[in-house]
NUPA-460660 format. One record per residue (C-alpha): residue in one letter; x negated, y, z negated; residue number from 1. Coordinates in Angstrom, 1 decimal. Layout:
! NUPA-460660
+----+--------+--------+--------+-----+
! aa !     px !     py !     pz !   i !
+----+--------+--------+--------+-----+
!  a !      X !      Y !      Z ! NUM !
...
+----+--------+--------+--------+-----+
END
This chain:
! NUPA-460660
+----+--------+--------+--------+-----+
! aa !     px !     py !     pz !   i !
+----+--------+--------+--------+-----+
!  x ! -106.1 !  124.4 !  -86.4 !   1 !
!  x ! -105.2 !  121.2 !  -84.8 !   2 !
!  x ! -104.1 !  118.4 !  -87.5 !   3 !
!  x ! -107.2 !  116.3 !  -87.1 !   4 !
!  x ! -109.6 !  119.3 !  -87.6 !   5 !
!  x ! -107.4 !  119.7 !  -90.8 !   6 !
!  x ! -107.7 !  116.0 !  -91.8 !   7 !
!  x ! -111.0 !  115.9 !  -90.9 !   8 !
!  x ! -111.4 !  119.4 !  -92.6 !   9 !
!  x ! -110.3 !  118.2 !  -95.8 !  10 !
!  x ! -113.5 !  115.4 !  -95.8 !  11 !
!  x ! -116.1 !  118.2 !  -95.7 !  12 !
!  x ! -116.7 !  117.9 !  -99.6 !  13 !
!  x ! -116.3 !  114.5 !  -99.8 !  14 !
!  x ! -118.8 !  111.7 !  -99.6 !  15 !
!  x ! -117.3 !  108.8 !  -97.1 !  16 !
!  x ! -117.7 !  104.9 !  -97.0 !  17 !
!  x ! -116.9 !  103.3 !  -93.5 !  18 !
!  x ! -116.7 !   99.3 !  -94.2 !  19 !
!  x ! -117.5 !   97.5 !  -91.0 !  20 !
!  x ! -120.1 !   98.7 !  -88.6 !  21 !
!  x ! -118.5 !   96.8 !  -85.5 !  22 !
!  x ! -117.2 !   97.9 !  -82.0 !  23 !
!  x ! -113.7 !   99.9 !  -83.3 !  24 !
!  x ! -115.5 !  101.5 !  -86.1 !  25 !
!  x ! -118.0 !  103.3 !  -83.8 !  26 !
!  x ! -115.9 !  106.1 !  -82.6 !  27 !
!  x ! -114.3 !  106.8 !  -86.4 !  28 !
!  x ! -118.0 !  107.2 !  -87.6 !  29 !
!  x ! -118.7 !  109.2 !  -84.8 !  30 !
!  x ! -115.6 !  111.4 !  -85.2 !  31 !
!  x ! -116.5 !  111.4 !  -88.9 !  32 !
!  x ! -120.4 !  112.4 !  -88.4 !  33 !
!  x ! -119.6 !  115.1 !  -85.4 !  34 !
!  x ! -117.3 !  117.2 !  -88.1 !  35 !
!  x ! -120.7 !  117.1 !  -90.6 !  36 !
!  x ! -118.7 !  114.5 !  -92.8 !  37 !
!  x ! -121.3 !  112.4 !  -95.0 !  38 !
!  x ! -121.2 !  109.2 !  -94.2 !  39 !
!  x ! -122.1 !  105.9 !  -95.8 !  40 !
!  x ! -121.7 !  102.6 !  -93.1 !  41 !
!  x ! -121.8 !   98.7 !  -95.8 !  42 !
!  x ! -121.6 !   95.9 !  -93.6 !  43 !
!  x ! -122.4 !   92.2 !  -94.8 !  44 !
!  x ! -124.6 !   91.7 !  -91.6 !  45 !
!  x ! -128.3 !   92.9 !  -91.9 !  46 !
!  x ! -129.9 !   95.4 !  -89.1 !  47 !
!  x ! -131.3 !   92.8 !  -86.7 !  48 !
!  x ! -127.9 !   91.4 !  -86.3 !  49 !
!  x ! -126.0 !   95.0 !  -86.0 !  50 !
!  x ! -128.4 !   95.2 !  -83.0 !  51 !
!  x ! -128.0 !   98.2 !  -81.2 !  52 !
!  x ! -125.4 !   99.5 !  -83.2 !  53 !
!  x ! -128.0 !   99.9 !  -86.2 !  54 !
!  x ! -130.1 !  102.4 !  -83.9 !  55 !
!  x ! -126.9 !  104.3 !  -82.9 !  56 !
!  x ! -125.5 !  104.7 !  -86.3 !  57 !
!  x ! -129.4 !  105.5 !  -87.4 !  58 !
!  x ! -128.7 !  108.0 !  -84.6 !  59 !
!  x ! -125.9 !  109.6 !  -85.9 !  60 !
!  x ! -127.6 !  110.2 !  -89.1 !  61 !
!  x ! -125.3 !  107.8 !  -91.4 !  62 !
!  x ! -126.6 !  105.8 !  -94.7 !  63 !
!  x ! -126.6 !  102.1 !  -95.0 !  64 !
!  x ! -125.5 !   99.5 !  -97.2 !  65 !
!  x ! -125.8 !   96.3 !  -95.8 !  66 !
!  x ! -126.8 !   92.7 !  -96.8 !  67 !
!  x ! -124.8 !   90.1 !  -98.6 !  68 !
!  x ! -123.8 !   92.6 ! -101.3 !  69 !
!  x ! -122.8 !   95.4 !  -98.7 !  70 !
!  x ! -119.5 !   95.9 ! -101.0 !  71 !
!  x ! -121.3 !   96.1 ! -104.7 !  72 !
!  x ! -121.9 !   99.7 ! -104.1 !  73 !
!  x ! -118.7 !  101.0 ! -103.0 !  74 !
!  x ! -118.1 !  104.3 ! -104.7 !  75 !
!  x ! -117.5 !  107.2 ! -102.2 !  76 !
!  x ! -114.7 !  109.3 ! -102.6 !  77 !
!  x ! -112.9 !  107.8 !  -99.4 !  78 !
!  x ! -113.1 !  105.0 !  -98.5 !  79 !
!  x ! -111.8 !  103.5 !  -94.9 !  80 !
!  x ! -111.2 !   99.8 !  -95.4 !  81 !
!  x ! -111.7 !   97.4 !  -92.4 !  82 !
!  x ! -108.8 !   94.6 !  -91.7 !  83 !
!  x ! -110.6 !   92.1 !  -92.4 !  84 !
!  x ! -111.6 !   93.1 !  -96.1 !  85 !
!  x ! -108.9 !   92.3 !  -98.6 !  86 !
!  x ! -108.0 !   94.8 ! -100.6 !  87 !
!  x ! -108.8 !   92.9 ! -103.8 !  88 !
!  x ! -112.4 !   93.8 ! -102.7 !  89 !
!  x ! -112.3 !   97.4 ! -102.9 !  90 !
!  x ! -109.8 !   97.3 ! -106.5 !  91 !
!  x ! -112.8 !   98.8 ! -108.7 !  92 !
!  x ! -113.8 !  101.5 ! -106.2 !  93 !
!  x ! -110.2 !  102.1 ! -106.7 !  94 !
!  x ! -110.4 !  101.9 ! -110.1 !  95 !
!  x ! -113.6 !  104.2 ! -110.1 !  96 !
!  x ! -111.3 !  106.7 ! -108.5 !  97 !
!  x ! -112.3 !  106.0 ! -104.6 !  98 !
!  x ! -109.1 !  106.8 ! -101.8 !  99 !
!  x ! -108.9 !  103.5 ! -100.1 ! 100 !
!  x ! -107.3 !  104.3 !  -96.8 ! 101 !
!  x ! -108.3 !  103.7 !  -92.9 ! 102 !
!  x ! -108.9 !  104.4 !  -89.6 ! 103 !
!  x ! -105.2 !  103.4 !  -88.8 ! 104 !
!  x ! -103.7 !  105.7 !  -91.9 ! 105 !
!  x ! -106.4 !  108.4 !  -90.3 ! 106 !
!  x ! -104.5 !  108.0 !  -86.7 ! 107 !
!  x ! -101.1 !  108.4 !  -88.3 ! 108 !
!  x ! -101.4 !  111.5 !  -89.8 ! 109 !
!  x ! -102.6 !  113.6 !  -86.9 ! 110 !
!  x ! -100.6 !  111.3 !  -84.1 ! 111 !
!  x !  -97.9 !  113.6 !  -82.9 ! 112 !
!  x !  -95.4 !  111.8 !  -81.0 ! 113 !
!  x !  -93.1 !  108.6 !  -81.7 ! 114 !
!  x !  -94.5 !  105.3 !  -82.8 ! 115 !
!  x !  -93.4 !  102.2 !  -81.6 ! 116 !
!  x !  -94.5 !   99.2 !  -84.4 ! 117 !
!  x !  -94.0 !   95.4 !  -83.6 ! 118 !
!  x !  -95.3 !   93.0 !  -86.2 ! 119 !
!  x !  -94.6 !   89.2 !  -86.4 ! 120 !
!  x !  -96.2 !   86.3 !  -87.0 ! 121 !
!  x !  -96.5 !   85.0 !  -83.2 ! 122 !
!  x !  -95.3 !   86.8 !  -80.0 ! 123 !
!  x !  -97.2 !   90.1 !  -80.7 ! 124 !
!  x !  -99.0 !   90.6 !  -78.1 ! 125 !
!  x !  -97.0 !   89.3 !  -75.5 ! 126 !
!  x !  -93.9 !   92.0 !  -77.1 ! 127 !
!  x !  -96.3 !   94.8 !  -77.7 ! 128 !
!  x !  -97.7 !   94.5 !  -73.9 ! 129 !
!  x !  -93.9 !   94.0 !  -72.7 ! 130 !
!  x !  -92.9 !   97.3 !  -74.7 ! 131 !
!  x !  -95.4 !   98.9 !  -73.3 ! 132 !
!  x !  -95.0 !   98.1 !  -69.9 ! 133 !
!  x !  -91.2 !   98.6 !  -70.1 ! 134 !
!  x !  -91.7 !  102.4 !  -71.3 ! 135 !
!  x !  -93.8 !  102.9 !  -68.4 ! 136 !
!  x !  -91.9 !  101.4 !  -65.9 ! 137 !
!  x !  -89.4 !  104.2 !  -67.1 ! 138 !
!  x !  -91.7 !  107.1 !  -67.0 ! 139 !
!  x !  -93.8 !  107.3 !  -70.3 ! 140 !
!  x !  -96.9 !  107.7 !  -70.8 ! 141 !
!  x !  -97.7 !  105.4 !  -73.1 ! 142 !
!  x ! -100.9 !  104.2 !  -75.2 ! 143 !
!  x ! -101.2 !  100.9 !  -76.4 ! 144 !
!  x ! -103.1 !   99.5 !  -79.1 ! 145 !
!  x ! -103.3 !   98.8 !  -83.0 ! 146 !
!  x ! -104.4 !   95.2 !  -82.7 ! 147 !
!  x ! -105.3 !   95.4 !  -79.3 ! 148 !
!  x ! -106.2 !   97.4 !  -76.9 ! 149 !
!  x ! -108.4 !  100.9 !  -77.4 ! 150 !
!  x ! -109.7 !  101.5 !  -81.1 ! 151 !
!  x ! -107.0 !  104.8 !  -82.3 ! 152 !
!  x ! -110.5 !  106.5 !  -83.4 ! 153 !
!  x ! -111.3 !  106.1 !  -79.6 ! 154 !
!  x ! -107.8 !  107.3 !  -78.6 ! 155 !
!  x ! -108.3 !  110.2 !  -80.7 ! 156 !
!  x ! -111.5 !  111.3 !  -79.3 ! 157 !
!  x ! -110.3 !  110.8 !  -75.8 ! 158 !
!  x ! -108.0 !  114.0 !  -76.3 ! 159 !
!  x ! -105.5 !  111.9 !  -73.9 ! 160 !
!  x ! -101.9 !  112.6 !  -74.8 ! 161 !
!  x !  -99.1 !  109.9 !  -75.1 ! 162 !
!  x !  -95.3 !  110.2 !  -74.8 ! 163 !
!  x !  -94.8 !  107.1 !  -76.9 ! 164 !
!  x !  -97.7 !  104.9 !  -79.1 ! 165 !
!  x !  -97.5 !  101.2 !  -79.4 ! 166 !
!  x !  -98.5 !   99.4 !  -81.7 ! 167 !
!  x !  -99.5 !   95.8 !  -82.9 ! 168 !
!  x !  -99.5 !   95.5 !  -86.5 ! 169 !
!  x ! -101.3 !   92.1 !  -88.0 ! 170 !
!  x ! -100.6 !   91.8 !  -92.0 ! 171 !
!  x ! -104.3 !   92.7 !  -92.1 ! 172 !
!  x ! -103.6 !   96.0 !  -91.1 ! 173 !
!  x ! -100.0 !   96.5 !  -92.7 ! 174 !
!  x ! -101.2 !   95.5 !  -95.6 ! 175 !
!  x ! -102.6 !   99.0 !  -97.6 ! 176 !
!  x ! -100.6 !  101.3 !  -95.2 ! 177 !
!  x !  -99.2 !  103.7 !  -96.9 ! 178 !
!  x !  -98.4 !  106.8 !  -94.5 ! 179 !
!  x !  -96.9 !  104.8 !  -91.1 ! 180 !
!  x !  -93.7 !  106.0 !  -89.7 ! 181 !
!  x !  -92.6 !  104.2 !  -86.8 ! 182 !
!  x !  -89.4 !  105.7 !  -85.2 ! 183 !
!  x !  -88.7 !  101.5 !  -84.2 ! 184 !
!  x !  -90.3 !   99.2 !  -86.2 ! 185 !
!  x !  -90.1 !   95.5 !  -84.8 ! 186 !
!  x !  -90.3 !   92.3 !  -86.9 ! 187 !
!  x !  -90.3 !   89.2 !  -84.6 ! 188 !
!  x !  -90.7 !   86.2 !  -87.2 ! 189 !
!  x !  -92.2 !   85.3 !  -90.0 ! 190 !
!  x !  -94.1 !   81.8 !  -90.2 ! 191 !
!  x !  -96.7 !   80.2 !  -92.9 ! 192 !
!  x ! -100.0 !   82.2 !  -91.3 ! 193 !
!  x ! -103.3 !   83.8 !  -92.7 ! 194 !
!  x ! -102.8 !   82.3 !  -96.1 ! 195 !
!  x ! -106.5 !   81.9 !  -96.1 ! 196 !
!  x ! -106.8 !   85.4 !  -96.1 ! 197 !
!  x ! -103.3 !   86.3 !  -98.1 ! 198 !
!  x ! -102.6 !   85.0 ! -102.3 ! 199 !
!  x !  -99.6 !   83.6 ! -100.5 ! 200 !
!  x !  -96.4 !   84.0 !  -98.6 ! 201 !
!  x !  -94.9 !   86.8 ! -100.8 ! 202 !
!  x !  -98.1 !   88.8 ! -100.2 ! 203 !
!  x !  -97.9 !   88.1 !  -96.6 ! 204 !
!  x !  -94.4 !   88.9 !  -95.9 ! 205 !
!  x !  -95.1 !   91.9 !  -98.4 ! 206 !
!  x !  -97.6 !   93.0 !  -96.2 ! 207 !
!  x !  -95.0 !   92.6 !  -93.3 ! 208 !
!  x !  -92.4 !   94.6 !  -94.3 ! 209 !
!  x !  -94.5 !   97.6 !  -94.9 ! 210 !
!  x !  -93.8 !   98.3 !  -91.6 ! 211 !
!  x !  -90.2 !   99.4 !  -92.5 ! 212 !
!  x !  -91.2 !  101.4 !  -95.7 ! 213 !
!  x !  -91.0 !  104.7 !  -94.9 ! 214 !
!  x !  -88.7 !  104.7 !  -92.6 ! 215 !
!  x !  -85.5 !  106.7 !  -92.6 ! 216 !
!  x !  -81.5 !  106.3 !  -91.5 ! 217 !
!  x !  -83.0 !  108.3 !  -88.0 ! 218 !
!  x !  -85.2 !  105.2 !  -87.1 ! 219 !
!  x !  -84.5 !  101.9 !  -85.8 ! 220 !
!  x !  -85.2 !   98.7 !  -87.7 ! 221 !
!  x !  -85.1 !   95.6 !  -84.6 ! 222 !
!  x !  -84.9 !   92.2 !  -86.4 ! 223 !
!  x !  -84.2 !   89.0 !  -85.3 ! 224 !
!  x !  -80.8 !   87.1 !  -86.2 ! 225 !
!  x !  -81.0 !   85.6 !  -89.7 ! 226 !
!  x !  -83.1 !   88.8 !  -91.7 ! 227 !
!  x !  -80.8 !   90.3 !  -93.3 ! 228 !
!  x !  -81.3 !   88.9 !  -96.8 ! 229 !
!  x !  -84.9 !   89.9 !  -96.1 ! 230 !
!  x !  -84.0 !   93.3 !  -95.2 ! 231 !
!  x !  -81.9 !   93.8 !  -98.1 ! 232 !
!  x !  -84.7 !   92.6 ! -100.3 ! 233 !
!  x !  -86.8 !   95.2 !  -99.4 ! 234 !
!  x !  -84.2 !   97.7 !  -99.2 ! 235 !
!  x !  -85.0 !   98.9 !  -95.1 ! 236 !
!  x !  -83.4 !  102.3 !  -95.1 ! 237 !
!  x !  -83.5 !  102.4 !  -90.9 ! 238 !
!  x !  -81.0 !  101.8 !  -88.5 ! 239 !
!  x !  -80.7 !   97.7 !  -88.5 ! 240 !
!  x !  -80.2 !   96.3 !  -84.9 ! 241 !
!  x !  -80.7 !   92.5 !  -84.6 ! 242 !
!  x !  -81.2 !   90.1 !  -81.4 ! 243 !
!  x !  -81.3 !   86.5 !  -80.3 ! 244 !
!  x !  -82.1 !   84.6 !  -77.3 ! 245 !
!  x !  -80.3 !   86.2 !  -74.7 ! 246 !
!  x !  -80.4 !   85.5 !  -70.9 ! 247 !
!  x !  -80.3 !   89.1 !  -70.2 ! 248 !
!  x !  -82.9 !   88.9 !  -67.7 ! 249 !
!  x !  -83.1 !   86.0 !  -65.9 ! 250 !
!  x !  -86.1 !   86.9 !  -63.6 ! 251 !
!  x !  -89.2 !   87.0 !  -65.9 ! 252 !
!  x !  -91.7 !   85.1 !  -65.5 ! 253 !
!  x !  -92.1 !   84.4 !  -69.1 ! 254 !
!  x !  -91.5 !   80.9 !  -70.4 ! 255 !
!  x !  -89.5 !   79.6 !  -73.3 ! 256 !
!  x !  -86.7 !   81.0 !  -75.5 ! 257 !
!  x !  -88.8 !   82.8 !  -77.5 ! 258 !
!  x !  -90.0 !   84.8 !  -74.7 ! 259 !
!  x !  -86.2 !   84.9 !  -74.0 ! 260 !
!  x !  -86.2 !   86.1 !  -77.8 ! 261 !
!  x !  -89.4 !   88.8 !  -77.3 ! 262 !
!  x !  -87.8 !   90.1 !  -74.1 ! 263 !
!  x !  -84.6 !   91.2 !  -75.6 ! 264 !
!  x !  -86.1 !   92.6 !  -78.7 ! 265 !
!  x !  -88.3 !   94.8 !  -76.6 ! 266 !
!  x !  -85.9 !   96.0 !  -74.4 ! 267 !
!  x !  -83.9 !   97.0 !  -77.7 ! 268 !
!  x !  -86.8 !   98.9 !  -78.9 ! 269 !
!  x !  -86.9 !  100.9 !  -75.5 ! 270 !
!  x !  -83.5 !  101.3 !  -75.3 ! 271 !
!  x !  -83.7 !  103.5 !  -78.0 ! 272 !
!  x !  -85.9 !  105.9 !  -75.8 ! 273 !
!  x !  -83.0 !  106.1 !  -73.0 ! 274 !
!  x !  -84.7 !  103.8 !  -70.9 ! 275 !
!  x !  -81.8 !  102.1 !  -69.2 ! 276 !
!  x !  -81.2 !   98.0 !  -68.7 ! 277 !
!  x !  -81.6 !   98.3 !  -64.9 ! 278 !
!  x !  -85.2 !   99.7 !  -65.6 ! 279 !
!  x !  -85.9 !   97.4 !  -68.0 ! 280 !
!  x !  -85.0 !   94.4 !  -65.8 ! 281 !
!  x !  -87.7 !   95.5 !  -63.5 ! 282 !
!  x !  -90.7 !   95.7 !  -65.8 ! 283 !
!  x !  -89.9 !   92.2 !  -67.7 ! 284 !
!  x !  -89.5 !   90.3 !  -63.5 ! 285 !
!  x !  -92.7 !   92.5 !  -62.7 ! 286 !
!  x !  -94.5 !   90.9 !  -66.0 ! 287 !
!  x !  -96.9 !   88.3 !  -66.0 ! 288 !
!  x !  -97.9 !   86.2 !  -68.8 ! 289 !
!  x ! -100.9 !   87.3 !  -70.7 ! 290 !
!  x ! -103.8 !   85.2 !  -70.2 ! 291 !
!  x ! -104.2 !   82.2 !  -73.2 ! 292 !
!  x ! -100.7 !   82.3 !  -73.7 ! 293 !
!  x !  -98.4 !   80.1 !  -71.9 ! 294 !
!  x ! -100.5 !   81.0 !  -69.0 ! 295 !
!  x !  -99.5 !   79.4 !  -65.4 ! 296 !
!  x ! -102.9 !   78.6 !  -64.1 ! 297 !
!  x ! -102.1 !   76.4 !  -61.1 ! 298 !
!  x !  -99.6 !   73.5 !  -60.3 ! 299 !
!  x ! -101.0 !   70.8 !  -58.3 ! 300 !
!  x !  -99.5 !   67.3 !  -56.9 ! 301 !
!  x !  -96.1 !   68.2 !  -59.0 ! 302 !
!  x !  -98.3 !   68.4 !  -62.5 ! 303 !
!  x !  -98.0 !   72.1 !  -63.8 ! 304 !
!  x ! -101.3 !   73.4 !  -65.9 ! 305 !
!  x ! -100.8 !   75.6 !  -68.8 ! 306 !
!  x ! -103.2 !   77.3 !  -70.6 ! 307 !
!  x ! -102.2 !   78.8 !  -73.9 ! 308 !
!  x ! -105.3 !   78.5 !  -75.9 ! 309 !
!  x ! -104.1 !   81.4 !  -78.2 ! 310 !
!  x ! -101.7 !   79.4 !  -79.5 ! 311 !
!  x ! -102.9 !   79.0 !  -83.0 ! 312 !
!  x ! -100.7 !   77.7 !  -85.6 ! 313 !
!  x !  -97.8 !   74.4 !  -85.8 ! 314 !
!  x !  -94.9 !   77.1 !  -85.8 ! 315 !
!  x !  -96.5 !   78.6 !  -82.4 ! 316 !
!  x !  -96.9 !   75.1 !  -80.9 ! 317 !
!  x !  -93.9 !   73.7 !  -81.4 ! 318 !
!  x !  -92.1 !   76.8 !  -80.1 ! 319 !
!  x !  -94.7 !   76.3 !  -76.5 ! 320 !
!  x !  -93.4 !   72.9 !  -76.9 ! 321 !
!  x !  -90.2 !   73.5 !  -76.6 ! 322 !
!  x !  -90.6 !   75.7 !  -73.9 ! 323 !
!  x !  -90.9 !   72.9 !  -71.2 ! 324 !
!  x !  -87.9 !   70.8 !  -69.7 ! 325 !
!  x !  -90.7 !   68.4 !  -68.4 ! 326 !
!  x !  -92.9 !   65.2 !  -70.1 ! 327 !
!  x !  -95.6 !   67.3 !  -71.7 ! 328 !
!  x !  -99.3 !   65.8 !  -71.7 ! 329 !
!  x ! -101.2 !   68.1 !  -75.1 ! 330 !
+----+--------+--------+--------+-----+
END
């Protein structure tokens, strides 16, 4: 018996509540309903606006709780929280004695090889891609995704199998896990961010540092300079390694010191999977900037256009700022 049949096994008695009946839930519930699980699908949108999705789930043979009070019913035995729910939502189905977990905690415990983390609050996806590409470049196989990328469900089902998973982790995500173990666990920074979403900066960073809880002496903690009062704080039991801006490799295309900063964490990360300097140096020249973010889009007449529309927050802009030995025009 495979470890998802197991996991998926130990659901057979149990009735299930899936909240959120978007685009990366779809292969969970599927998963879910193709092993005779019972599910239940609450989702604040009514059936018109699920669309098609209503008819496939309908399909599938799942019950609904929708509408404005999709989350007033919450009682199943399991329960696999969304992102984008705080977990203050779901504290009397906890109460009530529901398992809060998710489709992330589901992909952990059946994943069999090493997990790469990276968690920050700007440079994720640039780092995470980088990681990626760097592993590759060297030979993995490699799957990519958390934040990004394929839906874990989806990964699951594929039956593909990966030397190495990567992994974007927002605070959203990090914030109930309880069960991840990434052999390296990277934390880029930590800025003022979702505090719309999060009490307030203790619960974000809180939610943060998860990454590095259950981690051991035999995995790899890659911080940047200046964390160590942090990590003493939260006691990270992992191998500490910490980085700056380093001019290691001088022929990326990346721009800015912080790229300077998200090169040389990743290649940390890597190096810790034998991949050699001289193998990283080739990915990060061969890597282009992800679209939206500090993206070259064409220079004309002298005047250089830049397109980083996911730059989101002060901290982000004024690090794209200072990326720039030019007169800027915002």
């Amino acid at each position: 018996m495979t470890a998802l049949e197991q996991y998926l096994g130990g659901l057979s008695d149990k009735r299930v509540g899936v909240i959120g009946a978007g685009v990366s839930n779809m292969p969970l519930i599927r998963m879910l309903r193709a092993s005779g699980v019972r599910v239940t699908v609450h989702d604040k949108k009514e059936p018109t606006e699920l669309g098609d999705g209503y008819a496939t789930l309908a399909t599938l043979g799942v019950d609904f709780v929708l509408g404005e009070h999709y989350l007033d019913a919450l009682d199943e035995d399991v329960i696999f929280r969304t992102p984008g729910v705080h977990p203050r939502f779901l504290e009397k189905a906890q109460a009530g004695g529901s398992e809060i977990t998710s489709e992330m905690e589901l992909f952990f415990a059946v994943c069999p090889c090493p997990i790469i983390g990276i968690t920050g609050s700007d440079g994720k996806t640039t780092t995470t891609t980088l990681v990626s590409e760097i592993l590759k470049h060297a030979g993995y196989t490699v799957h990519l995704g958390g934040n990004i990328g394929t839906p874990l469900s989806e990964y699951i089902l594929s039956g593909e199998k990966a030397d190495v998973v990567v992994l974007e982790l927002s605070s959203f995500q990090l914030q109930t896990c309880s069960t991840l173990h990434p052999r390296v666990g990277i934390l880029l920074n930590i800025s003022e961010n979702h505090l719309d979403f999060h009490k307030d900066m203790d619960e974000y960073i809180s939610a943060k540092m998860r990454l590095f809880a259950n981690q051991t002496e035999a995995d790899l903690a890659v911080l940047q300079d200046g964390m160590d009062e942090l990590a003493g704080k939260y006691g990270i039991k992992a191998r500490k390694i910490h980085y700056a801006e380093s001019e290691r490799f001088p022929d990326m295309q990346l721009m800015g010191p912080h790229n300077r900063c998200n090169a040389e964490a990743a290649w940390l990360a890597c190096r810790e999977f034998g991949v050699t300097e001289e193998a990283a140096a080739r990915a990060v020249a061969a890597f282009q900037p992800l679209e939206h973010r500090l993206e070259k889009v064409a220079e004309i007449n002298g005047v250089l256009y830049v397109n980083d529309s996911k730059c989101t927050t002060v901290e982000a802009l004024r690090v794209a700022l200072s990326s720039f030995d030019r007169p800027v025009v915002l």
